[in-house]
N, C-alpha and C positions, 0 to 999 in steps of 0.2 A: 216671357214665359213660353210663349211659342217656340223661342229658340232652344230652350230646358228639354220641352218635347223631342225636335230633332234630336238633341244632343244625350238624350236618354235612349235613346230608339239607337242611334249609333254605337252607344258606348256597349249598348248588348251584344250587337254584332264583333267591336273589337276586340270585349270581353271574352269571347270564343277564339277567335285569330288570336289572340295576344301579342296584336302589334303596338308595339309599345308608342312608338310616338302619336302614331292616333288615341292609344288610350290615355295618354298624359294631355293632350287635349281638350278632350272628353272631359277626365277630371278635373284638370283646369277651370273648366265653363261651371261645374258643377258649386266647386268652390266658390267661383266667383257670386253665384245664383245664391246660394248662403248665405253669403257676406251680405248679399243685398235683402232679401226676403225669406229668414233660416226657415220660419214655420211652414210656409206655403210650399215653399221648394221641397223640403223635409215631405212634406203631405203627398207631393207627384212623386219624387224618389219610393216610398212607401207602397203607394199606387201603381205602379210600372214594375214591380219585381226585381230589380234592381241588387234589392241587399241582398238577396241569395247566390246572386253572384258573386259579390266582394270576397266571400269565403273563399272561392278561389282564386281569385286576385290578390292576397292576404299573403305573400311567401316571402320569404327572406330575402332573393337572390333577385327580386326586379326592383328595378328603381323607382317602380311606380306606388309602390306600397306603401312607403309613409304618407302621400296622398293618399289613399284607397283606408286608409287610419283614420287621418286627419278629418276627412269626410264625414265618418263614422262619429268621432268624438264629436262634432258638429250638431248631426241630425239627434243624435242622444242628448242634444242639451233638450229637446224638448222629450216632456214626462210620455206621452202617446208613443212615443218612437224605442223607449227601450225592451218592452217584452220582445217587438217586432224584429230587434236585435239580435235576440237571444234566438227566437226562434228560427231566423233566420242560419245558427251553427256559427254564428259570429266569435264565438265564446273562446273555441277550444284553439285556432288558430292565432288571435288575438295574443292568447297566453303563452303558445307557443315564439311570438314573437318578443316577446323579455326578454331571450335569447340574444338578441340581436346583439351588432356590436353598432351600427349604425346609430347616432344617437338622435336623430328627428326618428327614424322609426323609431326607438324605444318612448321617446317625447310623446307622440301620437298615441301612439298604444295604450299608453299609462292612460290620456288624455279620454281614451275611446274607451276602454276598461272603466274609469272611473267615473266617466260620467253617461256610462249604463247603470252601473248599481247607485248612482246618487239619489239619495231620498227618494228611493220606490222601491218599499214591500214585496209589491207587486213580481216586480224583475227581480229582488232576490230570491225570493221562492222559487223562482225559474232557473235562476243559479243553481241553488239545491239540489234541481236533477241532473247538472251538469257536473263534470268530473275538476269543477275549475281549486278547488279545496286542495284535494288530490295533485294539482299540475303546478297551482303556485309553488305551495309547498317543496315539491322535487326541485323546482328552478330555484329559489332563495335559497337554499340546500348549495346550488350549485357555484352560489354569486359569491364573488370575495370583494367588488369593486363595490363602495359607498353609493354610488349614484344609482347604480341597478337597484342594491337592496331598497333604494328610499323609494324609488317605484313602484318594487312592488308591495312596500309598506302603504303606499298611498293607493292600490289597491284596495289592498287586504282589512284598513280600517272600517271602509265601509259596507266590505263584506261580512265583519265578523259582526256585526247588529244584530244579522240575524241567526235567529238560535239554531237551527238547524245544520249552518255553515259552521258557526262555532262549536259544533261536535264535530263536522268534518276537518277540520282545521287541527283541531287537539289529535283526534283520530292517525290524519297525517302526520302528526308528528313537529306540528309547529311548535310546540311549547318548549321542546329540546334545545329548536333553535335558536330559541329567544334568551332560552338561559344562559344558554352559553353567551351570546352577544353579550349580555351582560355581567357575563364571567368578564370578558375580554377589555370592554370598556369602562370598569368603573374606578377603574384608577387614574384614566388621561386625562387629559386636560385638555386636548384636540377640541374642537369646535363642533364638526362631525361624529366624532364619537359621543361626544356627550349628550348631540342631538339622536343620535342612534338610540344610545341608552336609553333615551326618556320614550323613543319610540317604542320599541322593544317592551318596558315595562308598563305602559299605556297600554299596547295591545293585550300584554297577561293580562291585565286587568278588565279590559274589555270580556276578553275568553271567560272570564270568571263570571262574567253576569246571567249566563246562560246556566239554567239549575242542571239539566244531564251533562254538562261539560264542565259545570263545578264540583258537581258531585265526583267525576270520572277521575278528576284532576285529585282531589281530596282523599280518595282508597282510605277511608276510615278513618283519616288523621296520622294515615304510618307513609303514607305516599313521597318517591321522592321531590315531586312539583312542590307538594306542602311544603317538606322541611325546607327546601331552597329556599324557599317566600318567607320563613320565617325569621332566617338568618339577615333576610334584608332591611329588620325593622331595630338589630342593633348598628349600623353599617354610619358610618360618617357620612353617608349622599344623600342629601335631603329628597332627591327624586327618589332614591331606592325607599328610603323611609315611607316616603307617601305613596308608594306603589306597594310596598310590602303593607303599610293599615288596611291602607283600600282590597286587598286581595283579604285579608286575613275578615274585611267587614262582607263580603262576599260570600266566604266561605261561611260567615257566622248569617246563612238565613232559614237555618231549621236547628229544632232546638237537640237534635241526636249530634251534629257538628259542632254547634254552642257547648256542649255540656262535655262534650271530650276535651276541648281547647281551655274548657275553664280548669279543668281537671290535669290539665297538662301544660300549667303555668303561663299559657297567652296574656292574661290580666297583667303582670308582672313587667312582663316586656312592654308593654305598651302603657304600661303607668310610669318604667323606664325613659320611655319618647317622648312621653307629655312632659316630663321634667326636666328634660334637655331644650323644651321648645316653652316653658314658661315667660322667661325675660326677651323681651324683643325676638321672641321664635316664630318660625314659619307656619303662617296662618292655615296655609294646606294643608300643611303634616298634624295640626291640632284638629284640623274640623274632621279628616281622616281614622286619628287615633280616638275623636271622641265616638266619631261612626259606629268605629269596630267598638268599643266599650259598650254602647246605646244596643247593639242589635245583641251584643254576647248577656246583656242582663234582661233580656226576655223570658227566658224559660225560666219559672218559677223556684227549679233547684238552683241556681244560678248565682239569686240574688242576696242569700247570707253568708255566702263564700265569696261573691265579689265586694261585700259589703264592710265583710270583715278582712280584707284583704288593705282597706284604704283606699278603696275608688273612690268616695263622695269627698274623702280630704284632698285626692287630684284632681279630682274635679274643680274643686272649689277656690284653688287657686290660679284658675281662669274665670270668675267672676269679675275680673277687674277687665276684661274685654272688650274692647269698641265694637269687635267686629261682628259683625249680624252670623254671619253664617257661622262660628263658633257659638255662641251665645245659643242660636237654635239647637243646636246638641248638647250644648250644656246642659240646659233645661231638658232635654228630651231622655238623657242618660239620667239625668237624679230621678226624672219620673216615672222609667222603668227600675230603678233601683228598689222606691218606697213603696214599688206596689203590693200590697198587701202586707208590706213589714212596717208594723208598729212603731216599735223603737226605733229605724231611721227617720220615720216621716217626721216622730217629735222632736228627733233632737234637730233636726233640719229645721224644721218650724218654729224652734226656739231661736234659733240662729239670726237675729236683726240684720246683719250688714245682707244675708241672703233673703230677705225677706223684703227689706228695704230696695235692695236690686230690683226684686221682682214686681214691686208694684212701680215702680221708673217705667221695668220694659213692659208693663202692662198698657201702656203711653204710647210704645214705638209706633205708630199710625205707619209710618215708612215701611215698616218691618213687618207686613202681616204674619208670619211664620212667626217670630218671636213672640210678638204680643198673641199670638193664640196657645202660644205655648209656656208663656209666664202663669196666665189666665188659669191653663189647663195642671199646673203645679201647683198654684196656690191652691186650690180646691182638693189636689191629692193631697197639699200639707193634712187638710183635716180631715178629710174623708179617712184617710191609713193611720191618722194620732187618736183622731174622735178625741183631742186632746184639749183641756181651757187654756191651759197656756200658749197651745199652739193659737187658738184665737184669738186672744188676748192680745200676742204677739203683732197677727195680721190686725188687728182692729186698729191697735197702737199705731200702724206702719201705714195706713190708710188705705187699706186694701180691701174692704166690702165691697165699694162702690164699686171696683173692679169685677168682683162677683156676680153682683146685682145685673151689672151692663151682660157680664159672658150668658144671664141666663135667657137672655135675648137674640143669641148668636144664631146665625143660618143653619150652623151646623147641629142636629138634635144632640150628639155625644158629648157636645161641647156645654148646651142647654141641662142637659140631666145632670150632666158632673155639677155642674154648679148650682142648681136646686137641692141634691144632695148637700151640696157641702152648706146651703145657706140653712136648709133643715137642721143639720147639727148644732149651724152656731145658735139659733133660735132654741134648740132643745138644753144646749148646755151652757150658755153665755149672753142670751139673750137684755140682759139689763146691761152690757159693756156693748153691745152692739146696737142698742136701740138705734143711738139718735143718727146713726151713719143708715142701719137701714130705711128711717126715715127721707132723709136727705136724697138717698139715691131712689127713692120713690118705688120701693119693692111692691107696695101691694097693690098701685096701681097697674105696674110689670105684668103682677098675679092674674090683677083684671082681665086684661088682656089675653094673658096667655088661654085662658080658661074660655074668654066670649070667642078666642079665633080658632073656626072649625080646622083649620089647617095643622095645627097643634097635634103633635103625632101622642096617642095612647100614655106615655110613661110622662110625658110631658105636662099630661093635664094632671094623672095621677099625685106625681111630686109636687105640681103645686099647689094641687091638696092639703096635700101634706105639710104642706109648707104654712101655709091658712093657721091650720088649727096650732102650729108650733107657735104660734106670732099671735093668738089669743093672748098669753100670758101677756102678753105687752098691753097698756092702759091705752096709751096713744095709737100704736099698732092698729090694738081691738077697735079705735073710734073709728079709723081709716077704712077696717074691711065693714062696717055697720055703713059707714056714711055713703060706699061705693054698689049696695042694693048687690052681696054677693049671694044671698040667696038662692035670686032668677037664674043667676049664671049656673050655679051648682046641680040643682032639682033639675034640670035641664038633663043633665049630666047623668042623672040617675038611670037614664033609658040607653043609654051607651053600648055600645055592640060589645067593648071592651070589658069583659066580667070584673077585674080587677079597678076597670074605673069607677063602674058604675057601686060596686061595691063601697069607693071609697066615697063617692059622691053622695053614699047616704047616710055612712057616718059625719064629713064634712057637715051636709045638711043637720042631722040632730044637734051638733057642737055649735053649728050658727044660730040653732035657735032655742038651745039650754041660753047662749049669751047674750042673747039679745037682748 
């Protein structure tokens, strides 16, 4: 390390002369000091003022420079080192070298670019004030040779994370660029191109996740970026397919976007894709197309025009699906469907073979996302039918117990929904439900939930509520007498919560009219 010293103290001096074979020395020693010790070395480099040099050591025309890179992409593997990077004016010469025709300088460069912005916020935000958006751009603009462009795609990925680059990026005019790439490539068959193309349309997709550089992209739904992306979701390329869902699920995350695309026949095309991808189809272009269907029936006006369109019967011919991450949008798209629509939820809820499914993946212990999302459908079946056959249906199919368990879940939204839904069945079906509420042990549940202070407001409320629905039961009623629910309730009457306490005194009167 002593020698690191000398040999930094030197290389400041050569730095100035620009005598090359001393400074290829220098760097040499530097390297090698890396190779042996990255972080420490890295830490005296830092220490010593060093990197504000390299900016001008950083030129095309010396041979020292793909070192003077290499170095760079080195000390940036460690996270402390790349602000220091940037601010060191590292940025704008770096990019300037993608120019290059030398291909260890271009190597280095990519290497030294890329692993400055790698997994740090921090240095892209620093990015942001730099013009690097602006300078890739011009240069990929300029490239025709494969090897360059995939450089500075391996840039540019993990630049466009962040949202601020990703409006500069659009801004500059990337998006033009990319279309076209994929104008140019999606009929070859090339190896390269085909890997281009999936780049190309990867990074649209990225550009899309940023809401001001989606919105920018989107001009109303009349834009030409839209329509382009639209065309790519009839197209024979299964990447263009699942880049064109995924864009159109991006553009669908406010419901002014949602409600133009519903109205301007998107539903159609992508119930088109889903039925090209039913029998042995691509598992990515389904969990994609379900994507875009799931976020376009959020908005309220949405859901009887996608309903009556034949979403839930596309849908429903992916129930036969092994695969977890379809199956979770499966389920996530019928239960933005039924929200607040009646007649989908019942006829859904009459439906056995979908009802029978859902209490399987209520099971999936592997699959947390599905099993909370089975959970979270069987309880909208009844909550949006408030229907007896849709109970009936669930009782038949063995699905309480699944209820009873979700009203115990970590999550409150997940708790409520399903006290809700267990209120109805007690209010309207409670003699076909009896002996499964027993079994799964509900009113001990109740117990619980009501003695643990922890139990957020609407939680205690409902199982209130829940209590006195479950009186009309003989056996029910022995259960909440024999468990002293009382103490627990009166308790409750003092409750900061108006609506609890409210309830906690009617509960109390109904426990001891029954007593």
């Amino acid at each position: 390390m002593d020698n690191l010293s000398d040999t930094l103290k030197k290389l400041k001096i050569t730095a100035v002369d620009r005598t090359e074979d001393s400074l290829e020395g220098c760097l040499d020693c530097l390297l090698q000091a890396l190779a042996q010790n990255n972080m420490e070395t890295s830490e005296k480099i830092q220490g010593s003022g060093i990197l504000q040099l390299f900016a001008s050591l950083l030129i095309p025309q010396s041979s020292c420079t793909a070192k003077v890179a290499n170095i760079i992409a080195e000390v940036a593997k460690n996270e402390f080192m790349r602000i220091p990077c940037v601010d060191a004016g590292l940025i704008s010469p770096l990019v300037q070298l993608l120019n290059s025709k030398d291909q260890e300088v271009l190597l280095q460069t990519g290497r030294a670019l890329g692993n400055i912005c790698y997994d740090s916020q921090s240095s892209k935000e620093q990015f942001a004030s730099t013009n690097i958006a602006e300078e890739l751009v011009k240069l990929f603009k300029k490239q025709i040779e494969h090897d360059k462009r995939e450089m500075i795609f391996e840039v540019l990925a993990p630049l466009a994370e962040n949202d601020a680059i990703k409006l500069q990026l659009v801004e500059a005019g990337l998006v033009e660029c990319l279309l076209e790439i994929v104008q140019q490539k999606v009929d070859s068959d090339k190896e390269d191109d085909i890997a281009e193309l999936k780049t190309a349309s990867d990074l649209m997709v990225l550009l899309l996740l940023g809401d001001e550089s989606m919105q920018k992209l989107f001009e109303g739904g009349k834009g030409n970026v839209f329509q382009r992306v639209l065309s790519w979701i009839p197209s024979n390329n299964h990447q263009l397919q699942l880049a064109g869902a995924l864009a159109i699920a991006n553009f669908a995350r406010n419901d002014g976007n949602c409600i133009h695309m519903v109205d301007n026949g998107i539903v159609e095309k992508l119930m088109d894709l889903l039925d090209r991808h039913v029998e042995d189809g691509n598992v990515t272009v389904q969990h994609a197309a379900l994507s875009a269907l799931r976020n376009l029936a959020i908005p309220v006006v949405n859901k009887a025009k996608m309903l009556s369109a034949g979403v839930t019967e596309a849908v429903l011919k992916f129930l036969k699906s092994e695969m977890p991450p379809v199956q979770f949008k499966l389920l996530g798209t019928l239960r933005m469907l039924i929200d607040a629509q009646a007649e989908a939820a019942e006829q859904l809820g009459k439906n056995v073979k979908l009802v029978e499914r859902l209490v399987e993946w209520c099971e999936a212990k592997d699959h947390a996302g599905v099993m909370g999302e089975s959970n979270r459908l069987l309880s909208a079946l009844i909550r949006h039918s408030k229907s007896k056959d849709v109970i009936k249906t669930i009782v038949q199919s063995g699905g309480i117990k699944h209820l009873v368990t979700m009203a115990t879940s970590e999550h409150v939204i997940m708790q409520n929904e399903a006290l809700v839904a267990l209120a109805l069945i007690a209010a309207l079906e409670l003699g076909t439900a009896e002996k499964d509420l027993e079994s799964a042990k509900l009113v001990q549940i109740l117990h619980r939930l009501l003695a643990d202070e922890r139990s957020a407001p609407e939680i205690k409320y409902n199982s209130m509520v829940l209590i006195c629905a479950l009186m009309g039961s003989e056996s029910l009623h022995k259960e909440v007498q024999d468990l002293a629910f009382l103490d627990v309730v009166s308790k409750l009457r003092s409750h900061e919560n108006k609506s609890v306490a409210q309830q906690a005194s009617l509960t109390e009167q109904r426990l001891t009219v029954d007593s």
